[in-house]
Biotite code that builds the C-alpha atoms (Angstrom):
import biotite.structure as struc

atoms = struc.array([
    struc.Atom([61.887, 160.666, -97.796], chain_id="A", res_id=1, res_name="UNK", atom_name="CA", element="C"),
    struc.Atom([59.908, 158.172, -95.696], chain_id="A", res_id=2, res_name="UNK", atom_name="CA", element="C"),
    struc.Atom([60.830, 154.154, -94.889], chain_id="A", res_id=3, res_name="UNK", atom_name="CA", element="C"),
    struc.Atom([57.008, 153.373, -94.684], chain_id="A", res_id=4, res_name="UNK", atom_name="CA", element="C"),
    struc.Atom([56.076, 150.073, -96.685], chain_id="A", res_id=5, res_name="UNK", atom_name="CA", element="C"),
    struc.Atom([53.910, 150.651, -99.482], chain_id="A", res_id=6, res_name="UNK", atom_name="CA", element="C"),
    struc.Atom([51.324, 148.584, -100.885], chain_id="A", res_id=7, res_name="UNK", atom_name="CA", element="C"),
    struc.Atom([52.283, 146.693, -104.245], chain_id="A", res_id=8, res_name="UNK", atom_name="CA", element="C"),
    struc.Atom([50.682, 148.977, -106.849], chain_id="A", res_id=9, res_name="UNK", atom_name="CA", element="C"),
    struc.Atom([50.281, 152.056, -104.991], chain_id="A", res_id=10, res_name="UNK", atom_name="CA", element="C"),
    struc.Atom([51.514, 155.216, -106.736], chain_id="A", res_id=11, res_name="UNK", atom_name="CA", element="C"),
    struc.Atom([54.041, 157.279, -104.878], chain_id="A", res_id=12, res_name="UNK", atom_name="CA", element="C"),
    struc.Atom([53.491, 160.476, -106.468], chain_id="A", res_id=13, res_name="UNK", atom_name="CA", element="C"),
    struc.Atom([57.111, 160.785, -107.751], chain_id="A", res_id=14, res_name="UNK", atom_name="CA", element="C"),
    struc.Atom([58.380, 160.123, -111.228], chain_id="A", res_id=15, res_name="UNK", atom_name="CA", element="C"),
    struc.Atom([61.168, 158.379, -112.174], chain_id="A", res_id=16, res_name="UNK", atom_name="CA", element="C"),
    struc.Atom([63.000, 156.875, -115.324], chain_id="A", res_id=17, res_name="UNK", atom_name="CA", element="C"),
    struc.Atom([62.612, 153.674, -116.265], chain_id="A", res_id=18, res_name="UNK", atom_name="CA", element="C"),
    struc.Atom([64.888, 151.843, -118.756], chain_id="A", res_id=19, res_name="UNK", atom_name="CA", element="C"),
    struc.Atom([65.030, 148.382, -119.908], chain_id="A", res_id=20, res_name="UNK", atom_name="CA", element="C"),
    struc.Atom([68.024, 146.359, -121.924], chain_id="A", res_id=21, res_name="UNK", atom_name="CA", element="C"),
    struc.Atom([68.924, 142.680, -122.453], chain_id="A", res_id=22, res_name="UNK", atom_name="CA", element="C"),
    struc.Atom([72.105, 142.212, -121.014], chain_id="A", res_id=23, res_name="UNK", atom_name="CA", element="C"),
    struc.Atom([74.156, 138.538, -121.238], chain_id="A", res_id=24, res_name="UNK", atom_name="CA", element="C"),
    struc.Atom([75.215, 136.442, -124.331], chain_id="A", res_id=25, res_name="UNK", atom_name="CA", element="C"),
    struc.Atom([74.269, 133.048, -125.633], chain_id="A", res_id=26, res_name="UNK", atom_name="CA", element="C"),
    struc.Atom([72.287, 130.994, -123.446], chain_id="A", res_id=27, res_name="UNK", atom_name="CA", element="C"),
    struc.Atom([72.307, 133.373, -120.298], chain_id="A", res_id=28, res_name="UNK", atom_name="CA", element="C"),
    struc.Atom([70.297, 136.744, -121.780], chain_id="A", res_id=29, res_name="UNK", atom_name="CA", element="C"),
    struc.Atom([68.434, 138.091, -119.209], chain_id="A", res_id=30, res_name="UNK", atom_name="CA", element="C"),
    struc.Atom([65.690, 141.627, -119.298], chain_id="A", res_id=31, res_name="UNK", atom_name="CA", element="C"),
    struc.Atom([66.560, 144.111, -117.471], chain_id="A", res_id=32, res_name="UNK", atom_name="CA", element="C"),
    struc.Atom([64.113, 146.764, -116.705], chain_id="A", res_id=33, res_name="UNK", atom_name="CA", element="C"),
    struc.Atom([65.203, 149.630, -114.171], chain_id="A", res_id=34, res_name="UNK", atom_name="CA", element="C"),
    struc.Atom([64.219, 152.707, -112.736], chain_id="A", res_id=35, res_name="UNK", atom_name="CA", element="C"),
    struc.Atom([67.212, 154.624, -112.837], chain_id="A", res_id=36, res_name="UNK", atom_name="CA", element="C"),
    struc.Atom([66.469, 157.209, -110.365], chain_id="A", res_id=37, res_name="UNK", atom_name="CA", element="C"),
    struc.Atom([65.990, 154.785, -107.423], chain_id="A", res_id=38, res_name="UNK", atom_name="CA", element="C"),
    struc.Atom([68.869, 152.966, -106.008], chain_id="A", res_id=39, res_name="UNK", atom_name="CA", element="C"),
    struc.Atom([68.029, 148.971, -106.322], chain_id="A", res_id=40, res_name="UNK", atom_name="CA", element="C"),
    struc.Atom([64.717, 149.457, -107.965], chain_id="A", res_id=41, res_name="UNK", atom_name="CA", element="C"),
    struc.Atom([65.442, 146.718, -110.823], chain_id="A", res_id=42, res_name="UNK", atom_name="CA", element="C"),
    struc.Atom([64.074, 143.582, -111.761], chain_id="A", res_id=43, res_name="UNK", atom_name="CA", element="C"),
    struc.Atom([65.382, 140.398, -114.695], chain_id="A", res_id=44, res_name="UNK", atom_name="CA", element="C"),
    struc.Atom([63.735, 137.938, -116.084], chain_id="A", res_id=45, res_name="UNK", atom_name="CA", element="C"),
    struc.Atom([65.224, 135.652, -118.640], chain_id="A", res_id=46, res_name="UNK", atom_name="CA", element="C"),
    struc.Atom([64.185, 136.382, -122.093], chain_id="A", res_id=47, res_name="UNK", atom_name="CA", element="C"),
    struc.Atom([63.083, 132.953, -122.951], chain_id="A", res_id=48, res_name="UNK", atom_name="CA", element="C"),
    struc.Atom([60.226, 133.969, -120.130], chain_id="A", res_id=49, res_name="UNK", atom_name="CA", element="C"),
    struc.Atom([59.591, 137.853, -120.880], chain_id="A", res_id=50, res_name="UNK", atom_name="CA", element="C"),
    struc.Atom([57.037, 138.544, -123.592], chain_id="A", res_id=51, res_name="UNK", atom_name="CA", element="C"),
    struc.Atom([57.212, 140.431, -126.888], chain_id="A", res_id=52, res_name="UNK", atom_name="CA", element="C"),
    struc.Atom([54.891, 144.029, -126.515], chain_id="A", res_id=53, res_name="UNK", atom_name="CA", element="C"),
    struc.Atom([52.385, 142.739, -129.389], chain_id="A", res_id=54, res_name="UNK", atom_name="CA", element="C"),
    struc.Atom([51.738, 139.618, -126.777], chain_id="A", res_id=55, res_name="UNK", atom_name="CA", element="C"),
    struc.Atom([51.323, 142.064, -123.815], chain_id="A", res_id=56, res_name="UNK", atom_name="CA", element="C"),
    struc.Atom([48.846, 144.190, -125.200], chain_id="A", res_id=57, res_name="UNK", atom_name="CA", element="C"),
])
């Protein structure tokens, strides 16, 4: 495994498993989306800012 930076949107070549839940309760719910197979390879948003999968496409 190398330490080299990559460049945002580059492919690495390997595959990994990504996962999402909403985690929290009442006013605090938050989007987790994860790739399970990297340590620290996560990122939240709050789900009053994340956007339904009709409004992505």
């Amino acid at each position: 495994m190398t330490d080299a930076p990559r460049v945002p949107g580059e492919r690495s070549g390997e595959s990994g498993e990504v996962v999402s839940a909403v985690e929290g309760s009442g006013r605090t719910e938050q989007l987790v989306v994860a790739d399970i197979t990297r340590d620290e390879a996560w990122v939240t948003v709050d789900t009053d800012d994340a956007v339904t999968t009709t409004e992505w496409r």
